[in-house]
C-alpha positions in Angstrom: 0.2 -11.6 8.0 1.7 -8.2 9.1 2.0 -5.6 7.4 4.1 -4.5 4.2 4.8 -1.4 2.3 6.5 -0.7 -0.7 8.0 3.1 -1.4 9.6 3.9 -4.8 12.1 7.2 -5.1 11.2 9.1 -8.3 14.1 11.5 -8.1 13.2 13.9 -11.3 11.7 17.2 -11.2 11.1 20.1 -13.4 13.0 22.4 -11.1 14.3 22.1 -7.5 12.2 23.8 -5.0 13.9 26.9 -2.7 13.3 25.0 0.6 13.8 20.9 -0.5 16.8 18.8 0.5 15.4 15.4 -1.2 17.7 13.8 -3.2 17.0 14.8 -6.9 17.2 15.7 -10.1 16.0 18.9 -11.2 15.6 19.5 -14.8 13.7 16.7 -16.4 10.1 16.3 -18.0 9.8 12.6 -17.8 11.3 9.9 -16.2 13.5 8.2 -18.3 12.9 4.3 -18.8 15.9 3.0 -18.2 15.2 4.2 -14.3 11.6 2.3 -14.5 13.5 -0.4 -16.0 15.8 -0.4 -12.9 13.1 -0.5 -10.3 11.4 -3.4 -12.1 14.9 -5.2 -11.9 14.7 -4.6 -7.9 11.2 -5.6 -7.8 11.6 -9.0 -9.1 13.7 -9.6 -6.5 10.6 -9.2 -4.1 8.5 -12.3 -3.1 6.5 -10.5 -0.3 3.0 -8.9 -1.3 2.5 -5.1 -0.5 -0.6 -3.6 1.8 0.1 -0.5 0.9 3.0 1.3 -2.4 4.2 4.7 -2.4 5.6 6.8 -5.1 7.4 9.5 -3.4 10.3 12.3 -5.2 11.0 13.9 -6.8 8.4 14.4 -8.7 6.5 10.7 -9.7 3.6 12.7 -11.4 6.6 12.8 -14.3 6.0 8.9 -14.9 3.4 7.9 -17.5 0.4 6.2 -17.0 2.0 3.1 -18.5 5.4 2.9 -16.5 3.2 3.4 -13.1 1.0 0.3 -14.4 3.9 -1.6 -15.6 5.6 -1.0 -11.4 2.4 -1.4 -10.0 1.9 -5.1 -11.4 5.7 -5.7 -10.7 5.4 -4.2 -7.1 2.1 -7.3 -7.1 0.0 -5.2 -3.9 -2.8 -7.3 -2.4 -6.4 -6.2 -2.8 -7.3 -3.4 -1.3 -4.1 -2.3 -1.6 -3.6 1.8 -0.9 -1.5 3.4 -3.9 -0.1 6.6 -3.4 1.2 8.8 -6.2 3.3 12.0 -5.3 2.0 15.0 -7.7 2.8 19.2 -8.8 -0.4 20.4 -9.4 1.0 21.6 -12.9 2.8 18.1 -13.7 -0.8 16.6 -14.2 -3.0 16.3 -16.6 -7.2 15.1 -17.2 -5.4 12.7 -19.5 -2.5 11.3 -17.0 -4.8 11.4 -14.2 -7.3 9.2 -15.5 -4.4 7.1 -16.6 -2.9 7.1 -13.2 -6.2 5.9 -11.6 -6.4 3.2 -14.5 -3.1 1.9 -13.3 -4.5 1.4 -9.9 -3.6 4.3 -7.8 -6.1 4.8 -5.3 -4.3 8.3 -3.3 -3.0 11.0 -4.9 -1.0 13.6 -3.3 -0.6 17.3 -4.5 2.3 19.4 -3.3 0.3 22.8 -2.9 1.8 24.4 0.0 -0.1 27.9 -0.3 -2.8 29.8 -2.3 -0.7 32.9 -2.1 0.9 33.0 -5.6 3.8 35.7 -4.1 4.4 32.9 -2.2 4.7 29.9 -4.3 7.0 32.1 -6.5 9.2 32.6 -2.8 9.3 29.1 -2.5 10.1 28.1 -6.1 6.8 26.7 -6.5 6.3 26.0 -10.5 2.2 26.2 -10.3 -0.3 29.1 -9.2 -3.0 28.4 -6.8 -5.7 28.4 -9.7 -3.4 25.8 -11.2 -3.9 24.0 -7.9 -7.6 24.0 -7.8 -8.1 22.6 -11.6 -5.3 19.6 -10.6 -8.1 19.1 -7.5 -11.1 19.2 -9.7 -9.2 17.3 -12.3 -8.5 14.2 -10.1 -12.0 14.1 -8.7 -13.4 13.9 -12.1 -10.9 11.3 -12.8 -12.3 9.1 -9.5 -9.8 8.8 -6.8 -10.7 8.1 -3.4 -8.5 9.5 -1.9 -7.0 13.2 -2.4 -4.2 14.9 -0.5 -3.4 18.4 0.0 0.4 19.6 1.8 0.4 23.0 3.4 3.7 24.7 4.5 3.4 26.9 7.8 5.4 29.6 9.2 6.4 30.9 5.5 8.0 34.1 5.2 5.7 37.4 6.3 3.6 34.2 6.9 -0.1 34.9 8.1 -3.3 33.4 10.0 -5.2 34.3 6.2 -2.8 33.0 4.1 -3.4 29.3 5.9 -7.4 30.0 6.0 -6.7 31.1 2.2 -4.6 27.6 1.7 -7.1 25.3 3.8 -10.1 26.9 2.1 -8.3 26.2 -1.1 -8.1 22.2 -0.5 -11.2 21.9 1.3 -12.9 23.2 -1.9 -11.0 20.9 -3.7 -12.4 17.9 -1.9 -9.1 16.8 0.0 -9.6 13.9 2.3 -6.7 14.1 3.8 -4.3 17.1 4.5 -0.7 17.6 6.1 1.1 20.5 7.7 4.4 21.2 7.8 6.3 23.9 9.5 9.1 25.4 7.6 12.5 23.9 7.8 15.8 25.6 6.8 17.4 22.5 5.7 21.3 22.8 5.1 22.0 22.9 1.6 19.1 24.1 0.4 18.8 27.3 -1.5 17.2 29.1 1.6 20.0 27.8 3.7 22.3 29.8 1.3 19.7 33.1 1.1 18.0 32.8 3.6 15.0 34.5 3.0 13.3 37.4 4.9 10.6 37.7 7.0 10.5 34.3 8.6 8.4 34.0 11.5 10.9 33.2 14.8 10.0 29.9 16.7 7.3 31.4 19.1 5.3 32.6 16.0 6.1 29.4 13.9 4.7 27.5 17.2 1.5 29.9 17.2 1.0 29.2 13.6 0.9 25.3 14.3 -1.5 25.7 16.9 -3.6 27.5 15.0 -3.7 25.0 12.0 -4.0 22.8 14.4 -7.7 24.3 15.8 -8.7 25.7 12.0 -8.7 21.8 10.6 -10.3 20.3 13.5 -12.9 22.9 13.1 -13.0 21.9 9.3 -13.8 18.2 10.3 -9.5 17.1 9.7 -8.7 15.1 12.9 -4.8 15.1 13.7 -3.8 12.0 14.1 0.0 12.7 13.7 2.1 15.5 14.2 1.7 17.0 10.7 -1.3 14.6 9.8 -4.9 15.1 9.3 -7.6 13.3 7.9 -11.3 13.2 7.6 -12.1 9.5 9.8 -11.0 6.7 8.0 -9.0 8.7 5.6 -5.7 8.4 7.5 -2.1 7.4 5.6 -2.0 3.9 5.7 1.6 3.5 4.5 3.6 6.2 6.8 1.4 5.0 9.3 3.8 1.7 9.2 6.8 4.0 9.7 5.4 5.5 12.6 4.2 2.2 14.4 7.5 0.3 12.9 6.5 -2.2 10.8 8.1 -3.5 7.7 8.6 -1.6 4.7 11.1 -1.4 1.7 12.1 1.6 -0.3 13.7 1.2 -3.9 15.9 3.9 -5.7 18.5 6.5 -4.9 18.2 7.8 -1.2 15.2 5.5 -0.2 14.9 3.7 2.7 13.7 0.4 4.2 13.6 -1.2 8.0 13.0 -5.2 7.0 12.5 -7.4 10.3 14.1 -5.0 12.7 17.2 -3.7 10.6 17.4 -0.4 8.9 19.1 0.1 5.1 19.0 2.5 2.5 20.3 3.4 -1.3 23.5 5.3 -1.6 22.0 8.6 -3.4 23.7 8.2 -6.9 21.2 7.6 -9.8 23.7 6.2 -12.3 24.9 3.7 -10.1 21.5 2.3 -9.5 20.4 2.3 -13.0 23.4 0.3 -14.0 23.3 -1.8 -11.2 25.9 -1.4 -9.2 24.3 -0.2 -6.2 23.6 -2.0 -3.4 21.5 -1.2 -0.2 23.6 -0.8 2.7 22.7 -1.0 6.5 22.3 1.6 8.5 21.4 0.1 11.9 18.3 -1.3 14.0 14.8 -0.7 14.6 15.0 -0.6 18.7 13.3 0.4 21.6 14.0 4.5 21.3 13.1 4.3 17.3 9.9 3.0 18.7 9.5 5.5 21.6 9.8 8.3 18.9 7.6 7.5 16.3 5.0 6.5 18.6 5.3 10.0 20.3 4.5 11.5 16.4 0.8 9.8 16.5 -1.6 11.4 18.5 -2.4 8.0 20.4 1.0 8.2 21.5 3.1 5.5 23.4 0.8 2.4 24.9 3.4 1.5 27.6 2.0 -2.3 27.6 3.5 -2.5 24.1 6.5 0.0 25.3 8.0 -2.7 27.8 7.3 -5.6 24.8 10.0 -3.8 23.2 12.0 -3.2 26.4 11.2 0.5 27.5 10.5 1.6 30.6 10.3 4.6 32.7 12.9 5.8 35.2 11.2 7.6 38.1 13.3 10.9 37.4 11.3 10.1 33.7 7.9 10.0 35.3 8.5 12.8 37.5 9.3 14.6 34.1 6.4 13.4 32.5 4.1 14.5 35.4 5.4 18.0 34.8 4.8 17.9 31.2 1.2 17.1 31.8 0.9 20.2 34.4 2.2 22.4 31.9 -0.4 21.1 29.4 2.2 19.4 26.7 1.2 15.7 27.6 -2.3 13.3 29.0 -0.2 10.5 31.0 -2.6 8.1 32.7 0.7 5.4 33.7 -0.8 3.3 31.0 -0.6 6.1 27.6 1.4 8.9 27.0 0.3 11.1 24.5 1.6 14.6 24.0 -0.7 17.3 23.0 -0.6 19.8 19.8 1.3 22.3 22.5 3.0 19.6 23.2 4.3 18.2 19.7 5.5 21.7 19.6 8.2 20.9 21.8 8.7 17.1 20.8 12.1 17.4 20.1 12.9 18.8 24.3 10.7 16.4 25.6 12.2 13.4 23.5 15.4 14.5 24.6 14.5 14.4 28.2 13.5 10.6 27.8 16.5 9.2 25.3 
């Protein structure tokens, strides 16, 4: 059977963050039940086991222990099944943590970004990086497999130290798994409004990824997609079907699904899905460029074999490109895998752009 994943929106939060254009709503302690009554409506309409169910925000560490149980035995996952839970380092506690492994979640996620308290202030960050290293202790005491640590690069007055600082901080912590993100200045956002000073410019941002890049390699973190590491065997499972397109369906506000080729989503009104008047609507297909760029994300890149099953191939003018990249060290191209290289994921966007 191929595979399936599940990913629920949790769209509360205790405040919205400087820097975050997810849909929302900032302001709440809890998630109210009539939304957990509204994704177990959706999710009896679901015959299809899940290998893998995501609770993304938002905020989900604002569910209880009992509405996560009562969604994961709706949502049914099949043994073995990774569980993912979305956490604030402050939005947890010893009691809610052993509840949320109880329930059957197997991954949990903590939004730290930096250990730089100046910073997580800058960025609208609620906790303190102490705060983040009980929530890490906290959740190894209370048994999970798997724990995951996000750092944000290329912060304002952003420095080499302040990522050792950050990566130091989860390692301790006993992250398995750990992803880094660059900065974005989303529109919208409050930074897009006050911008804020000292950003880095993009030749610094890119030196910044590089060097996170070297720094968790050297910590035993193998990249295995552009803003993914893992210790061996740790990896993602469920965004790992996003990036090699297979099935998954998202539930709530502003989530999204691509079912058997064709792509949908939620219209991003909360009030509408709790009463049930929302409806998923489709926003196009799964086809051969979708492919190409997702595949360019993982750092096993694009198997050409499986390329042309999809209906891809390579122009000369294209593998004359590609031939270049590879001199100037952004790809390995062996006319049977192309994979691009950190330097090289740098640049993804050009080089996609070059191909589409």
């Amino acid at each position: 059977m191929d595979s399936f994943g599940i990913y629920l929106h949790i769209p509360y939060c205790k405040s919205k963050c400087r820097y975050c254009d997810f849909y929302s709503a900032p302001g709440t302690r809890a998630v109210p039940q009539a939304y957990v009554s509204a994704l177990l409506r959706e999710l009896k309409k679901n015959a299809r086991r899940p290998d893998t169910l995501y609770f993304g925000g938002g905020t989900p560490a604002l569910l209880s222990p009992a509405q996560v149980s009562s969604l994961v035995q709706a949502a049914a996952p099949l043994p073995g099944a990774e569980i993912t839970l979305e956490a604030n380092p402050d939005t947890v506690t010893r009691e809610s943590l052993l509840g949320f492994r109880e329930a059957g979640v197997t991954r949990i996620s903590f939004g730290v970004q930096s250990a730089d308290d100046a910073q997580l202030r800058r960025l609208g960050r609620t906790h303190t990086a102490a705060g983040a290293a009980e929530a890490l202790r906290m959740a190894r005491e209370a048994g999970f497999p798997e724990i995951c640590g996000d750092i944000m690069l290329a912060l304002p007055h952003y420095t080499n130290a302040e990522f050792d600082a950050t990566l130091d901080l989860l390692q301790q912590g006993g992250c398995t798994h750990i992803s880094a993100y660059l900065l974005k200045i989303e529109p919208g956002t409050a930074f897009a409004k006050f911008p804020p000073e000292g950003l880095p410019d993009a030749d610094d941002a890119a030196d910044f990824y590089l060097y996170a890049v070297r720094r968790l390699a050297e910590a035993g973190y193998r990249q295995y997609e552009i803003s993914n590491f893992a210790h061996p065997g740790h990896e993602g499972r469920h965004n790992l079907l996003y990036w090699n397109c297979r099935d998954y369906w998202g539930v709530g506000p502003a989530a999204h699904s691509c079912l058997d080729g064709v792509r949908r989503f939620w219209p991003d009104d909360v009030h509408s899905f709790i009463a049930g008047s929302a409806v998923e609507e489709k926003e196009g297909v799964c086809d051969v460029e979708d492919f190409l760029l997702m595949q360019l994300r993982l750092n096993r890149g694009l198997d050409l074999e499986e390329y042309a099953r999809w209906g891809g191939h390579f122009t000369k003018p294209q593998l004359d490109f590609l031939r270049h990249c590879v001199a100037a060290g952004y790809a390995l191209f062996d006319e049977k895998r192309l994979q691009l290289t950190p330097a090289g994921m740098v640049v993804q966007n050009a080089i996609l752009e070059a191909l589409l």
